[in-house]
KEBA-181890 format. One record per residue (C-alpha): chain; x, y, z. Coordinates in pm, whole numbers. Layout:
# residues N
<ch->A X->X Y->Y Z->Z>
...
This chain:
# residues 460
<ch->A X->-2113 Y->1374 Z->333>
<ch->A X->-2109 Y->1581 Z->654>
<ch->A X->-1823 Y->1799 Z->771>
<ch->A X->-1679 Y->1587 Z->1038>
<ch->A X->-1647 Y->1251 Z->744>
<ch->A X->-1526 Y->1537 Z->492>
<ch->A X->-1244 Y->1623 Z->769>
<ch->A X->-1159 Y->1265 Z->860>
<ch->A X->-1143 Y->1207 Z->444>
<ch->A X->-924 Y->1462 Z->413>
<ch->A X->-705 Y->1296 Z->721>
<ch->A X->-736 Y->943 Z->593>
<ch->A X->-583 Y->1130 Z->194>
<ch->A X->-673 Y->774 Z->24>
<ch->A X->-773 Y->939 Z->-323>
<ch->A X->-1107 Y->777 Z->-472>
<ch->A X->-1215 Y->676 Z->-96>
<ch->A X->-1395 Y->882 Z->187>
<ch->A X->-1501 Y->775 Z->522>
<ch->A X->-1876 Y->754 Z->579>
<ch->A X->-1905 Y->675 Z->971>
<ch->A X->-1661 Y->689 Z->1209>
<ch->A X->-1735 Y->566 Z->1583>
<ch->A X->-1513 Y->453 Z->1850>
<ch->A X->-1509 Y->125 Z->2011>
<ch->A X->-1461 Y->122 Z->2388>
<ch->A X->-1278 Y->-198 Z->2622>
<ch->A X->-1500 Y->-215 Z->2915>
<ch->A X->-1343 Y->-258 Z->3257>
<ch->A X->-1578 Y->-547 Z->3347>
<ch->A X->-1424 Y->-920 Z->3373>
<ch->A X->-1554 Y->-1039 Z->3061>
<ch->A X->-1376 Y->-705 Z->2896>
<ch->A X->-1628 Y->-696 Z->2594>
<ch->A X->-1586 Y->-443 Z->2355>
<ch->A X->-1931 Y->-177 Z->2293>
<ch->A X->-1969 Y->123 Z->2078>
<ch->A X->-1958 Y->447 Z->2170>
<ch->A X->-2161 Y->756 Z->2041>
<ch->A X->-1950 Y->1073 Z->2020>
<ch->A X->-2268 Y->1266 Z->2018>
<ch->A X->-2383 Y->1110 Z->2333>
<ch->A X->-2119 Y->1037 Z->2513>
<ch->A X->-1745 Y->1176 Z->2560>
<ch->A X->-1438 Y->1087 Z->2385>
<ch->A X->-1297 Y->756 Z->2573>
<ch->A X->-933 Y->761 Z->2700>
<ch->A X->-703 Y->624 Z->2413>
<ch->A X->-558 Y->375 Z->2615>
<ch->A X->-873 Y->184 Z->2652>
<ch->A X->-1022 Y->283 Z->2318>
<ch->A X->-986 Y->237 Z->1942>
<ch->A X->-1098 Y->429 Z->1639>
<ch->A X->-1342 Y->297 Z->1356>
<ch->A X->-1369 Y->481 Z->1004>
<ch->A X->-1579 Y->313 Z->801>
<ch->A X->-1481 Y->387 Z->419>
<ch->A X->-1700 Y->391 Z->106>
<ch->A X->-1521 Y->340 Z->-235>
<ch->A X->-1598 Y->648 Z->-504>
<ch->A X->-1440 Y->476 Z->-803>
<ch->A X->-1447 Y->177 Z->-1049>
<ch->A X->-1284 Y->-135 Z->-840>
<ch->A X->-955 Y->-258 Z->-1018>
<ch->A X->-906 Y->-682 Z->-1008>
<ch->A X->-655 Y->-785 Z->-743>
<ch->A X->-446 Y->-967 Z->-1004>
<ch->A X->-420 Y->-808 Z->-1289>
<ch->A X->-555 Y->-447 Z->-1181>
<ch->A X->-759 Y->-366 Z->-1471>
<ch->A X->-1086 Y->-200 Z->-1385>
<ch->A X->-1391 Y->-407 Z->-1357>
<ch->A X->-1722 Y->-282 Z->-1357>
<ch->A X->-1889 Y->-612 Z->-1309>
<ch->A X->-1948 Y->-694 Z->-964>
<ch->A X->-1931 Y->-1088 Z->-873>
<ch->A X->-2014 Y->-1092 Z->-508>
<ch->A X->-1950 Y->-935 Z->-145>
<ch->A X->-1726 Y->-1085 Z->111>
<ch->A X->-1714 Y->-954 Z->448>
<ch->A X->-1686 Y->-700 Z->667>
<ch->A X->-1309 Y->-651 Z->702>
<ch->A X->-1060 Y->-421 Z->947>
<ch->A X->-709 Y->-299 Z->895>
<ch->A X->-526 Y->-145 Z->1186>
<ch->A X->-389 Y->222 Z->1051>
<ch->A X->-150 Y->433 Z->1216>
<ch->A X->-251 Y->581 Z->1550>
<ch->A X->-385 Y->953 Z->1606>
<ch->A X->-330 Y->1142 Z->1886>
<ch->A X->-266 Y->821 Z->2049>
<ch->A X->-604 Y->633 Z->1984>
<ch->A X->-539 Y->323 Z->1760>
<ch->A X->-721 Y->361 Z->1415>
<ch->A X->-900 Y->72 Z->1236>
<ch->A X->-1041 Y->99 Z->840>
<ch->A X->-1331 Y->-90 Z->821>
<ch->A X->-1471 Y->-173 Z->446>
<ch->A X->-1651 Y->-450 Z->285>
<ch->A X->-1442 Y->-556 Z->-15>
<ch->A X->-1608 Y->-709 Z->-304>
<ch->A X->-1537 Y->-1019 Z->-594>
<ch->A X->-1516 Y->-855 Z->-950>
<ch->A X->-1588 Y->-1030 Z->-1280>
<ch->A X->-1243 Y->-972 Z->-1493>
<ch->A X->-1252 Y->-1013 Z->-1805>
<ch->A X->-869 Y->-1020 Z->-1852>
<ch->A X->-810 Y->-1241 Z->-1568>
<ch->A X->-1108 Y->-1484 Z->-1675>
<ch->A X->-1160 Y->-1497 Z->-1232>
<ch->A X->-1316 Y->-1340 Z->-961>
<ch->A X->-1035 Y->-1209 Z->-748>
<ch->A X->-1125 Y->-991 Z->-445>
<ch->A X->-1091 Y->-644 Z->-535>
<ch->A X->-756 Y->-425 Z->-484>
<ch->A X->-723 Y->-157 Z->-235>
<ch->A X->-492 Y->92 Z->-225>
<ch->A X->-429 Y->110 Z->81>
<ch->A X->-364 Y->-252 Z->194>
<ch->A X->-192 Y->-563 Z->59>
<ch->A X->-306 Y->-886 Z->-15>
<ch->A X->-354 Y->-1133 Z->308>
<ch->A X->-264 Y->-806 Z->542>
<ch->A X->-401 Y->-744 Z->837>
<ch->A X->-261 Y->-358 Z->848>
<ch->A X->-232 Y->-110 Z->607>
<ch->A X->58 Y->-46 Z->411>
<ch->A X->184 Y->273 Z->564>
<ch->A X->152 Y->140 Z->882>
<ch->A X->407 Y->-178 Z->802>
<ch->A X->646 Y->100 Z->661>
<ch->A X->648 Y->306 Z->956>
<ch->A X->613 Y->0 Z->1169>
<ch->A X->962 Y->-141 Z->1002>
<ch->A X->1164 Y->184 Z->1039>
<ch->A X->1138 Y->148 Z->1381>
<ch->A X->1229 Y->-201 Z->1397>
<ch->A X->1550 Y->-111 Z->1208>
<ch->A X->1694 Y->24 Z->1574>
<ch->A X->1470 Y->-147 Z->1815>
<ch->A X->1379 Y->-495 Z->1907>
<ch->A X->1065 Y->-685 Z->1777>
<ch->A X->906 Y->-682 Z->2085>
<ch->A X->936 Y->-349 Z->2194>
<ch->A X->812 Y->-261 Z->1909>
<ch->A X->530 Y->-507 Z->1963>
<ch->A X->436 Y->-393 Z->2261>
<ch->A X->396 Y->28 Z->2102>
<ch->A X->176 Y->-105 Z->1900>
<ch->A X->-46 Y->-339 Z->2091>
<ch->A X->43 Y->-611 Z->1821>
<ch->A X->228 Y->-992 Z->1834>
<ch->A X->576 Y->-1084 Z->1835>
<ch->A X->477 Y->-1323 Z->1510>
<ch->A X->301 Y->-1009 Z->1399>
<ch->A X->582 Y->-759 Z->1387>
<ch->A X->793 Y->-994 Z->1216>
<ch->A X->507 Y->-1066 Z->919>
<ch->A X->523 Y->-710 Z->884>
<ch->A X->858 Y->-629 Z->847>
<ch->A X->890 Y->-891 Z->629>
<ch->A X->566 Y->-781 Z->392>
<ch->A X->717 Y->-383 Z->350>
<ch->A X->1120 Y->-520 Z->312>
<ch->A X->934 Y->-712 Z->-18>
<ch->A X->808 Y->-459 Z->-120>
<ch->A X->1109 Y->-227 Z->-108>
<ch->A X->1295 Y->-520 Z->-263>
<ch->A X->1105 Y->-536 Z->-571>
<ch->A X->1151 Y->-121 Z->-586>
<ch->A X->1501 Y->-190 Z->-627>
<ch->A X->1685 Y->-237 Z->-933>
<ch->A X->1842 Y->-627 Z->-1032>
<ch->A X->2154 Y->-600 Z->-1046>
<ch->A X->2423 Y->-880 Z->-1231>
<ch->A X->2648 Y->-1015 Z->-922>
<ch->A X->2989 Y->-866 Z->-1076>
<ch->A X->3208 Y->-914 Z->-725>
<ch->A X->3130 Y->-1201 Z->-532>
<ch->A X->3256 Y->-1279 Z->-136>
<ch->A X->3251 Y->-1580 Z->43>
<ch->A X->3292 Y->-1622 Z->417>
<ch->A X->3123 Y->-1843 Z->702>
<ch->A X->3014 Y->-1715 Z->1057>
<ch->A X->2984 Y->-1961 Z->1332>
<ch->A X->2632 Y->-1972 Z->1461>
<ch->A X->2769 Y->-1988 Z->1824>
<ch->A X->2748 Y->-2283 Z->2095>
<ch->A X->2440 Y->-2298 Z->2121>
<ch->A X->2295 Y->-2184 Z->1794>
<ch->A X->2369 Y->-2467 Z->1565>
<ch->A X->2121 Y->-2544 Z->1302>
<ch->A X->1840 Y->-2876 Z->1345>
<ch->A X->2044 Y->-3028 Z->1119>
<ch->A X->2315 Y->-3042 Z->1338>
<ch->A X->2571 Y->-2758 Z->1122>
<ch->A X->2736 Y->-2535 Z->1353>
<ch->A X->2833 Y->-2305 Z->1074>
<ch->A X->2663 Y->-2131 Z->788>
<ch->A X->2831 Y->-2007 Z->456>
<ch->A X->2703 Y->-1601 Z->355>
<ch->A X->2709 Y->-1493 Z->-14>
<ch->A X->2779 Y->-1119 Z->-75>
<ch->A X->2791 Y->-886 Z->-340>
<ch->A X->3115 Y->-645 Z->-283>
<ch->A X->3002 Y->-390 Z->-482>
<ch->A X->2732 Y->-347 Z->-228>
<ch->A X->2854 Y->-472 Z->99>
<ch->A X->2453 Y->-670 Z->89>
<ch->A X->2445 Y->-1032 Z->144>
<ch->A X->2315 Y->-1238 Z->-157>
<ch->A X->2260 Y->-1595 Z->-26>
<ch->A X->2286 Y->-1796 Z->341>
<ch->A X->2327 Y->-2199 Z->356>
<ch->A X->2416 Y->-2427 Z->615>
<ch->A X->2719 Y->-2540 Z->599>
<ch->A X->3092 Y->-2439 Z->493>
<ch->A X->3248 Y->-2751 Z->260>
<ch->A X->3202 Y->-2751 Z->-85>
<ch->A X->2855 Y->-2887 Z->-122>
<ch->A X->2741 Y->-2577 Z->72>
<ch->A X->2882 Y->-2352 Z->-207>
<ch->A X->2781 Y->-2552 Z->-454>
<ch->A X->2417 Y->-2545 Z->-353>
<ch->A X->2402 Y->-2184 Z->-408>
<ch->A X->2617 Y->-2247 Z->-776>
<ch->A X->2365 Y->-2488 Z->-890>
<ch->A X->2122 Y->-2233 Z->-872>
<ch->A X->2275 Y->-1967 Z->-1080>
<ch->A X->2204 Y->-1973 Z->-1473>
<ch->A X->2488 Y->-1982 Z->-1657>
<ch->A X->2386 Y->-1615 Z->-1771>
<ch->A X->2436 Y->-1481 Z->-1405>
<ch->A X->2773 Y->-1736 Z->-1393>
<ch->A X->2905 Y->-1552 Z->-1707>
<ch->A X->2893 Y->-1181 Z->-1555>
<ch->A X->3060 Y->-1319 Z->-1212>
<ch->A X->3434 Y->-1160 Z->-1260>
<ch->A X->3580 Y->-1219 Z->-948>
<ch->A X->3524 Y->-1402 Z->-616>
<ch->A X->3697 Y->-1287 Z->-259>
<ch->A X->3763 Y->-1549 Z->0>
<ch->A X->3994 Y->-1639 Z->260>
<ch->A X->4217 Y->-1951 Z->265>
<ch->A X->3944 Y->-2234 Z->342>
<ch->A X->4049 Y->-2422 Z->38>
<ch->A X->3687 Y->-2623 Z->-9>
<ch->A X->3587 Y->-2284 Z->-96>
<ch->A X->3849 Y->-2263 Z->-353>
<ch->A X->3745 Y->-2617 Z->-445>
<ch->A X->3397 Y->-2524 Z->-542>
<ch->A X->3507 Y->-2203 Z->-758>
<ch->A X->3727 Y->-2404 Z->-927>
<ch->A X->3577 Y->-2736 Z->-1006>
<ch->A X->3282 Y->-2522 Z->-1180>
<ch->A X->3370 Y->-2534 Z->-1540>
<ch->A X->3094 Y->-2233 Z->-1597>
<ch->A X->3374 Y->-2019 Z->-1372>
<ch->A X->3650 Y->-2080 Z->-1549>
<ch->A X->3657 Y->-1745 Z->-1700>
<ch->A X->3674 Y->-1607 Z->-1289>
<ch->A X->3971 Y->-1535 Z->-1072>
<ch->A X->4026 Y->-1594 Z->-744>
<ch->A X->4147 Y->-1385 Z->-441>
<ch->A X->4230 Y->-1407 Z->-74>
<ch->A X->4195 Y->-1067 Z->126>
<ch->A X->4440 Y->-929 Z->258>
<ch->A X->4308 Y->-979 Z->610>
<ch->A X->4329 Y->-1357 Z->639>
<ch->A X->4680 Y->-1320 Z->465>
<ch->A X->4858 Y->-1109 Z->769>
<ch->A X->4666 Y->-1354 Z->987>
<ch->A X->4888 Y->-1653 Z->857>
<ch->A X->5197 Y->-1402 Z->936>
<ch->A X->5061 Y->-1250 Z->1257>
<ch->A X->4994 Y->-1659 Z->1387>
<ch->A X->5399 Y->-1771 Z->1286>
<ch->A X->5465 Y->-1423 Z->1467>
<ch->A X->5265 Y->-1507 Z->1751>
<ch->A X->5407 Y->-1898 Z->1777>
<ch->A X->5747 Y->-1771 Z->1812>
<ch->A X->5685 Y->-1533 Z->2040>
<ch->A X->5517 Y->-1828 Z->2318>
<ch->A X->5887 Y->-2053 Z->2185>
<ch->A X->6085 Y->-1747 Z->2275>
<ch->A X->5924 Y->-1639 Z->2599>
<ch->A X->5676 Y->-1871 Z->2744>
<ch->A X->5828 Y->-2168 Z->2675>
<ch->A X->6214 Y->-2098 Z->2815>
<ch->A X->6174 Y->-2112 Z->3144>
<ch->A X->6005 Y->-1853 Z->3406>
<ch->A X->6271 Y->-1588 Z->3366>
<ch->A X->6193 Y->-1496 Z->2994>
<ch->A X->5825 Y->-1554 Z->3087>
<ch->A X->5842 Y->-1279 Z->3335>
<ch->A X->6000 Y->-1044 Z->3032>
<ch->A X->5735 Y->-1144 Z->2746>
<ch->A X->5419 Y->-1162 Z->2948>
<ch->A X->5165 Y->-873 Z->2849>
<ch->A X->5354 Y->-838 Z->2502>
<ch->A X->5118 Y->-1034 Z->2260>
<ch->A X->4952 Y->-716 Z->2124>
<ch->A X->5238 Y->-543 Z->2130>
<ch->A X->5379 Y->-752 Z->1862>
<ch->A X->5087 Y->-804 Z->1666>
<ch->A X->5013 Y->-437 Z->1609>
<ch->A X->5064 Y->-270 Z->1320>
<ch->A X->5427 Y->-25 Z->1370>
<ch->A X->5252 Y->285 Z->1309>
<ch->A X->5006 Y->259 Z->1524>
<ch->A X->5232 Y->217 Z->1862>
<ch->A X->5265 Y->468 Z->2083>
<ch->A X->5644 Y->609 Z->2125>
<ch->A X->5638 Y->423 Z->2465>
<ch->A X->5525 Y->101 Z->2347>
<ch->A X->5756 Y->82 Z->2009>
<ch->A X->6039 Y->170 Z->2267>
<ch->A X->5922 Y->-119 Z->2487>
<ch->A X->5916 Y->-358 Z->2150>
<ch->A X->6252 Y->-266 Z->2035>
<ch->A X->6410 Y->-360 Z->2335>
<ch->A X->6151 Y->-687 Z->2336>
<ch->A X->6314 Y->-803 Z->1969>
<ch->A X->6662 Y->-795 Z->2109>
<ch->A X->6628 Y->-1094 Z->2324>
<ch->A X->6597 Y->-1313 Z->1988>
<ch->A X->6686 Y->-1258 Z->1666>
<ch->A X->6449 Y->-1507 Z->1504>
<ch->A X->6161 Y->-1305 Z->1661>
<ch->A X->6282 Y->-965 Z->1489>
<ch->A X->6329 Y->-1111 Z->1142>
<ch->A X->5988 Y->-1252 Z->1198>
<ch->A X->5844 Y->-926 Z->1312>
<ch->A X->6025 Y->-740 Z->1029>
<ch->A X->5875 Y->-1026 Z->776>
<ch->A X->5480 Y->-925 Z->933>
<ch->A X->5523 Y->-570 Z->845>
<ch->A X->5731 Y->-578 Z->556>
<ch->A X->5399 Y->-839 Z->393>
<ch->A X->5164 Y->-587 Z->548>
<ch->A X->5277 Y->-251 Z->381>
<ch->A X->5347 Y->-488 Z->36>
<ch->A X->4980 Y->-644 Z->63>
<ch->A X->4877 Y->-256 Z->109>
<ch->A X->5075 Y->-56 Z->-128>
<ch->A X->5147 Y->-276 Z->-426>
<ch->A X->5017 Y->-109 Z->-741>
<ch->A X->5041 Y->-403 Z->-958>
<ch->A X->5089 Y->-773 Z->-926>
<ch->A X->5423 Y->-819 Z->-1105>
<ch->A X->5552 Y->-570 Z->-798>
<ch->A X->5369 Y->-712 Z->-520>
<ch->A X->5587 Y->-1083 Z->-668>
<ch->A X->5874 Y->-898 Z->-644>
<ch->A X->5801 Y->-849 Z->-315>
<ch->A X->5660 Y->-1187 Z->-222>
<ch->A X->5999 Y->-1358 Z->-361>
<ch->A X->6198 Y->-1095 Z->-112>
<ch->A X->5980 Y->-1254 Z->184>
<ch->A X->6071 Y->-1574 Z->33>
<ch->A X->6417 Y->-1568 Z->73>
<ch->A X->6450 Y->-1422 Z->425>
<ch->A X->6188 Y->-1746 Z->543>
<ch->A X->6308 Y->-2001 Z->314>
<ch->A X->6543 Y->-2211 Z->458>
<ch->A X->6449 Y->-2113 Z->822>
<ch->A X->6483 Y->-2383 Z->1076>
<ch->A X->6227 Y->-2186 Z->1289>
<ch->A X->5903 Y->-2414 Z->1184>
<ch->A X->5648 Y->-2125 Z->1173>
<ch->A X->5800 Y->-1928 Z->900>
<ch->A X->5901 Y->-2235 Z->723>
<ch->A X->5479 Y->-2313 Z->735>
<ch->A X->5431 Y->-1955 Z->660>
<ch->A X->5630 Y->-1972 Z->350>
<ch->A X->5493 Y->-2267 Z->219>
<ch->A X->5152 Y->-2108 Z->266>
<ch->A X->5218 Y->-1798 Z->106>
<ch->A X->5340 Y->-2050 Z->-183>
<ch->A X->5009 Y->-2256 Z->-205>
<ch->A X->4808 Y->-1919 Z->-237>
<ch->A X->5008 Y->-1718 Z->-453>
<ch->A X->4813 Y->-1666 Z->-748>
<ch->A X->4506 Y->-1590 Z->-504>
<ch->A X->4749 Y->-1308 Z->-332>
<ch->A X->4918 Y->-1187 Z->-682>
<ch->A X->4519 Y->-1150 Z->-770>
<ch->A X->4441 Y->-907 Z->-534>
<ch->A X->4697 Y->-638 Z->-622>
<ch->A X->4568 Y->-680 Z->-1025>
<ch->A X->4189 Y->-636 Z->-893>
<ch->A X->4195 Y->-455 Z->-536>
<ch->A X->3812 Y->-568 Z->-449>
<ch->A X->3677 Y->-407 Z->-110>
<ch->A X->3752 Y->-718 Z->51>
<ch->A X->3679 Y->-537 Z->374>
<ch->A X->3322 Y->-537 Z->312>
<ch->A X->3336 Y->-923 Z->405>
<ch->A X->3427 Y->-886 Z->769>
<ch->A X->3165 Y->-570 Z->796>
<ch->A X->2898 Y->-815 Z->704>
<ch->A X->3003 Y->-962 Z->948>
<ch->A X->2984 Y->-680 Z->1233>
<ch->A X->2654 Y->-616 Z->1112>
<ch->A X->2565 Y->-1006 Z->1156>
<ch->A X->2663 Y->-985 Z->1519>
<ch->A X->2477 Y->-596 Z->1577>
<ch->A X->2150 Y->-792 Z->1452>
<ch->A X->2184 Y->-1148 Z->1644>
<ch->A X->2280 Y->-878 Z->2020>
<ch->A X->1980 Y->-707 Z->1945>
<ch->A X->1746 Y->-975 Z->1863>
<ch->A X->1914 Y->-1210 Z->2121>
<ch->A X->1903 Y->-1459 Z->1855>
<ch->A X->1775 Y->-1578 Z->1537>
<ch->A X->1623 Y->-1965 Z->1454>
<ch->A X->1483 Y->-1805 Z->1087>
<ch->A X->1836 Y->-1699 Z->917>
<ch->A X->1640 Y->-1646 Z->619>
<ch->A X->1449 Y->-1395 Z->762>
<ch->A X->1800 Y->-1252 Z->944>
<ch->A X->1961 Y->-1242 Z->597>
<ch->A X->1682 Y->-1027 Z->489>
<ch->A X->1715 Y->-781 Z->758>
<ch->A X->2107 Y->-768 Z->696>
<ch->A X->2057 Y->-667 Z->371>
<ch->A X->1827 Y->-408 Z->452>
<ch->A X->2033 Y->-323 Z->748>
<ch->A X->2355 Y->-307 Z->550>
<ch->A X->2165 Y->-79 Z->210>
<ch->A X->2010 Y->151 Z->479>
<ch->A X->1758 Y->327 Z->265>
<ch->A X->1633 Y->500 Z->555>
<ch->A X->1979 Y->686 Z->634>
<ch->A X->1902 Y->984 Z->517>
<ch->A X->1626 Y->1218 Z->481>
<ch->A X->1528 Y->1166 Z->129>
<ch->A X->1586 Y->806 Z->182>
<ch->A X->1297 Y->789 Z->423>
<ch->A X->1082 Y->982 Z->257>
<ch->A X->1116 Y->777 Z->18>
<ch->A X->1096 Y->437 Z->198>
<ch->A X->782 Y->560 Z->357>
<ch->A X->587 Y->635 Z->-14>
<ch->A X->634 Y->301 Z->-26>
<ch->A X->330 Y->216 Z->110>
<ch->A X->127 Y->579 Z->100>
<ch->A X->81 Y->655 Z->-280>
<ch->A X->22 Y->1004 Z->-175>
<ch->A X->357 Y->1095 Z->-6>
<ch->A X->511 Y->1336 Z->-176>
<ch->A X->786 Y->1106 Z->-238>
<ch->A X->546 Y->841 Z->-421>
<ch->A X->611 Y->1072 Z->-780>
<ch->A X->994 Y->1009 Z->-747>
<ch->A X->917 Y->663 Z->-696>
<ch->A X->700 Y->644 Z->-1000>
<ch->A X->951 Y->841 Z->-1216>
<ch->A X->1207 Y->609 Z->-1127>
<ch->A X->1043 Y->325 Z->-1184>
């Protein structure tokens, strides 16, 4: 081996391989565009924008079987000659070129295609380059990263899905413990070909990571995803999160594997019941009493909404003087935060009942219709709401999923494969490649000589 494959070996760093010819290849300018070699000894180095590098690579050790991975020294037959795009240098794209061959395994009792170590199987780039290649589609859309790369739309997206597999199966399994259901309206126009506008999303609220997608939001929906549990992964479910849609509820409870499994509302969707009686008042009081009052409530729906604290001295001076024009509208406002700071602050469940049955008896016997509905919701769901003081799950996790939902659909400008978008939320959402150790390691992924490929191995 001459110096200039012994440099180019030591460039490539795939142990047991070396690189026996390199050459480049060369796009003409003429119409037809063909494609010719080019000598570097004869003629100079091409611009990278119109050329591409070849290193042609020689195996130095036994060949392992592509299933199994045991070595075989029996040779079945050749295949041939096959090219794997590699990441660029010095801005010249960079193709391995190798001739893989058919083993005889004796384990395997087959004649699988030998395994490289530097490629998957049914890849048409090496594995380093799909882990780079995916850390930049993690803040930039598929086709602009397409486009870097001189590669497909289709291809980009087989490639982020090949290296988030194989960081998946790096990661530990986990037992769902904490389970969150919620559904997220696919839009006008982004209902599914079966005609379902909305879909119902799965998570895990230990993690914040989405565990299942399905079209839908009744009770078949989460059924679908129930029947396809084993009643080992049913038994370690403690608790499931929700908001009031009862067929949710429905599901949950009509599963007599989940008996053992309580219930709870967050308490996001619970101030929304209170903030909507608050906010149906306020249009009886104002908007609907003629155009006098309208003139003194318009521009105010915020400003009773809002949480107290987080008024400005201006604007709680502005509300004050906003209750006085109607009782009903104060109690109602002093019943919204009163809930709030209970929902919040209750260490225990017999003391956030104590202070459910104080909101009961200032809405009770109300003639005002929205806090008489209000109270006979907070009834319905009271075991749900007496659940989450006894538990506290990060309920808020829910409506970050989905934040992150919208962040991916904006930046995509759509998605028709939410199987594929539920993938890229979870990956999105674990962010291994936050830090700088989390790269590092993300990356090793696909080089086995990173430095970071021994942590990986010592974890594993």
């Amino acid at each position: 081996m001459g110096q200039r494959a012994r440099i180019l070996t030591q460039i490539l760093g795939i142990p047991g391989w070396k690189v026996t010819d390199a050459f480049f290849e060369w796009k003409t300018s003429s119409p037809d565009d063909a494609i010719v070699r080019v000598d570097l000894r004869l003629n100079p180095i091409p611009s990278p924008w119109r050329a591409r590098l070849i290193l042609q690579l020689s195996r130095r050790l036994t060949a392992r079987c592509g299933k199994c991975g045991r070595l075989c020294r029996r040779r079945h037959s050749g295949t041939e000659l096959r090219r794997w795009k590699d990441l660029s240098w010095a801005g010249f794209e960079v193709w391995l070129e190798y001739e893989p061959v058919r083993v005889d395994c004796d384990h395997c009792d087959a004649t699988p295609v030998e395994r490289l170590p530097f490629a998957d199987r049914y890849q048409h780039e090496t594995c380093r380059l799909q882990q780079h290649l995916t850390v930049q589609a993690a803040s930039m859309p598929t086709l602009h990263v397409a486009e870097m790369h001189k590669l497909s739309w289709g291809a980009v997206r087989r490639i982020e899905e090949q290296a988030i597999a194989r960081w998946e199966a790096s990661r530990p399994q986990k037992p769902l413990r904490m389970g969150g259901l919620d559904e997220k309206f696919l839009g006008r126009r982004g209902h599914h070909e079966s005609g379902e506008r909305f879909v119902t999303i799965v998570s895990d609220l230990e993690t914040g990571e989405p565990v299942w997608i399905g079209y839908g939001r009744d009770e078949a929906t989460v059924k679908e995803w129930l029947d396809s549990l084993t009643p080992e992964q049913k038994k370690a479910i403690e608790l499931f999160a929700m908001d009031m849609h009862e067929p949710f509820w429905n599901a949950i409870d009509n599963d007599p594997q989940l008996d053992h499994v309580d219930i709870t509302h967050d308490a996001f969707h619970v101030v929304k019941r209170v903030n909507a009686a608050v906010d149906e008042l306020r249009r009886q009081v104002f908007f609907r009493a003629g155009e006098k009052m309208r003139a003194i409530g318009c521009g105010c729906r915020w400003l009773c909404l809002r949480a107290w604290e987080k008024l400005t001295r201006s604007e709680k001076k502005k509300l004050k003087k906003l209750l006085t024009f109607n009782r009903q509208l104060a109690r109602a406002y002093q019943v919204k935060e009163e809930l709030r700071l209970l929902l919040a602050q209750a260490p225990d469940g017999a003391s956030l009942k104590k202070g459910l049955e104080h909101i009961y008896r200032r809405i009770r016997f109300r003639r005002n219709v929205p806090l008489r509905k209000l109270y006979e919701s907070l009834v319905y769901h009271e075991e749900e709401i007496l659940a989450l003081a006894e538990h506290r799950p990060p309920v808020g996790r829910i409506e970050a999923l989905n934040n992150n939902w919208e962040t991916l659909v904006r930046r995509a400008r759509g998605y028709r494969d939410h199987q594929y978008l539920l993938r890229k939320l979870r990956f999105m959402i674990a962010n291994p490649i936050r830090t700088g150790s989390g790269l590092q390691r993300f990356l090793a992924l696909g080089d086995p000589t990173h430095p970071a490929a021994a942590l990986l191995a010592q974890a594993a």
